[in-house]
C-alpha positions as CSV (number, residue, x, y, z in Angstrom):
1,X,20.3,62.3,-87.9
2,X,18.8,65.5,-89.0
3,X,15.6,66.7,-87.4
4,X,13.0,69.6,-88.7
5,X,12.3,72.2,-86.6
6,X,8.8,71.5,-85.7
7,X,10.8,68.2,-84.2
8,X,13.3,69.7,-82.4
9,X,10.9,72.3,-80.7
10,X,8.0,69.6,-79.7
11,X,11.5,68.0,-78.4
12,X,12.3,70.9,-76.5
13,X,8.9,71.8,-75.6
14,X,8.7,67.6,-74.1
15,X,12.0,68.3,-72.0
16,X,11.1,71.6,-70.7
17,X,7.4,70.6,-70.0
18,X,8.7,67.2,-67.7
19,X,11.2,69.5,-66.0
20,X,8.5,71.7,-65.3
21,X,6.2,69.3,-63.8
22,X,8.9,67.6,-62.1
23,X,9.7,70.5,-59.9
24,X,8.7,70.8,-56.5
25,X,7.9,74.4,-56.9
26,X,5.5,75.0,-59.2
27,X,2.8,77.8,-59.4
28,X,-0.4,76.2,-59.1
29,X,-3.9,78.9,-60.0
30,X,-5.8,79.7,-63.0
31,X,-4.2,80.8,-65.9
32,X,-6.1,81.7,-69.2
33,X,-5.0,79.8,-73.1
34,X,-3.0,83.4,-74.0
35,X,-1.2,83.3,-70.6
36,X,-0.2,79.8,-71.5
37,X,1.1,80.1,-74.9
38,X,3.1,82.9,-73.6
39,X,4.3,80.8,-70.6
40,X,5.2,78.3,-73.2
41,X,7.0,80.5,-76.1
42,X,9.2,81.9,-72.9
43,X,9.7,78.5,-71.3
44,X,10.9,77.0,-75.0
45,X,13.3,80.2,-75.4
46,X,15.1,79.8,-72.0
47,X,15.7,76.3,-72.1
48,X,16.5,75.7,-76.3
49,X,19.9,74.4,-75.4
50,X,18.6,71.6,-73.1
51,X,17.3,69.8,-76.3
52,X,21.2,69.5,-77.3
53,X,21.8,68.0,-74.8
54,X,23.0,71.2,-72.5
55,X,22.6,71.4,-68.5
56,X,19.5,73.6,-67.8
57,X,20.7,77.2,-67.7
58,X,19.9,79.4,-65.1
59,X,17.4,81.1,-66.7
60,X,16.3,78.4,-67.7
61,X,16.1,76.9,-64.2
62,X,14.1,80.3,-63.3
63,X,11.8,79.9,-66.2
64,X,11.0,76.5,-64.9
65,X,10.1,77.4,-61.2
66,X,7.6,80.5,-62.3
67,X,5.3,78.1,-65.4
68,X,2.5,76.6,-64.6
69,X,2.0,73.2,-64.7
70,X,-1.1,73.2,-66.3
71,X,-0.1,75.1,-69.6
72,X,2.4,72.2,-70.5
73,X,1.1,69.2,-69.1
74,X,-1.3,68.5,-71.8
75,X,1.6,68.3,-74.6
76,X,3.4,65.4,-73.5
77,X,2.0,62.7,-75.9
78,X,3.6,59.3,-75.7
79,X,4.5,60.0,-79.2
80,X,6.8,63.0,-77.5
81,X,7.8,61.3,-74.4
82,X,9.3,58.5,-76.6
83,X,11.5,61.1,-78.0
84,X,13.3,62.0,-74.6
85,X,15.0,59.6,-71.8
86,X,13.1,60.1,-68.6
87,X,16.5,59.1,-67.0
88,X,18.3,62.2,-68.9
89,X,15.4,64.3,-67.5
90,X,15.2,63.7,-64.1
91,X,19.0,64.5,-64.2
92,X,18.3,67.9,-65.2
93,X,16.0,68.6,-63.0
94,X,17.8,67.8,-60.1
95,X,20.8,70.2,-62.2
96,X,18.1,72.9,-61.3
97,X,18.6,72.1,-57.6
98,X,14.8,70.6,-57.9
99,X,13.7,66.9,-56.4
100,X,12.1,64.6,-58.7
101,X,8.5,63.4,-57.4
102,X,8.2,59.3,-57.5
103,X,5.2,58.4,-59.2
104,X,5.1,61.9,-60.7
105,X,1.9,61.9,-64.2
106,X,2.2,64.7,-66.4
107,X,0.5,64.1,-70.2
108,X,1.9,60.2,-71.0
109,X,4.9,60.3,-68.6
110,X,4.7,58.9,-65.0
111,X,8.3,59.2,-62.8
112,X,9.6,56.2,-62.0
113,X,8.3,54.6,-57.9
C-alpha cells in the first residue's frame, strides 16, 4: 500500500512524538512555537527510518531525550494514533534504553495500566 508523503511524515511525526513522551527523560520548561517547529523538523529527520519499521537510531534515541514534550504532544490525533501500534511503540522506546510510563496521556494516546 502506497502512502503520500504528508502520510508517511504525520506517521513518522505520531511515532516519534509517543516515543518522545514515553521517555522518562524528558526536558520539561517553556519553549516558544519557532523553538518547537524546529524541535520537530530535527526530531522527524533523526528518526525517518523508525516509520519503516527501523529500530530507533542512536541519534535518533538522542533526539528523543533533548525534545520537549510539549512541542509534540498536541499532534497525536486519534486519527494519527490509529495509524501506529502502541505495542510496536513501546518496543522502541524501551530500544532506546527508556521505560515506558503505565497510564502514560500524550494527544489521544494513553499507555496501557
Amino acid at each position: 500500500m502506497m502512502r503520500s508523503v504528508s502520510q508517511v511524515t504525520m506517521m513518522l511525526l505520531v511515532v516519534a512524538t509517543i516515543v518522545v513522551t514515553m521517555s522518562n527523560v524528558l526536558v520539561s520548561g517553556q519553549t516558544s512555537p519557532s523553538q518547537c517547529k524546529e524541535e520537530r523538523k530535527q526530531l522527524e529527520g533523526k528518526c525517518r527510518p523508525v516509520i519503516f519499521g527501523r529500530q530507533p537510531s542512536p541519534e535518533c534515541c538522542a533526539r528523543v531525550r533533548v525534545t520537549h514534550v510539549e512541542c509534540v504532544c498536541p499532534y497525536v490525533t486519534p486519527k494519527l494514533a490509529a495509524l501506529i501500534g502502541i505495542d510496536r511503540t513501546i518496543k522502541q522506546i524501551e530500544g532506546c534504553g527508556r521505560t515506558v510510563p503505565r497510564n502514560f496521556k500524550c494527544g489521544s494516546v494513553t499507555t496501557p495500566p
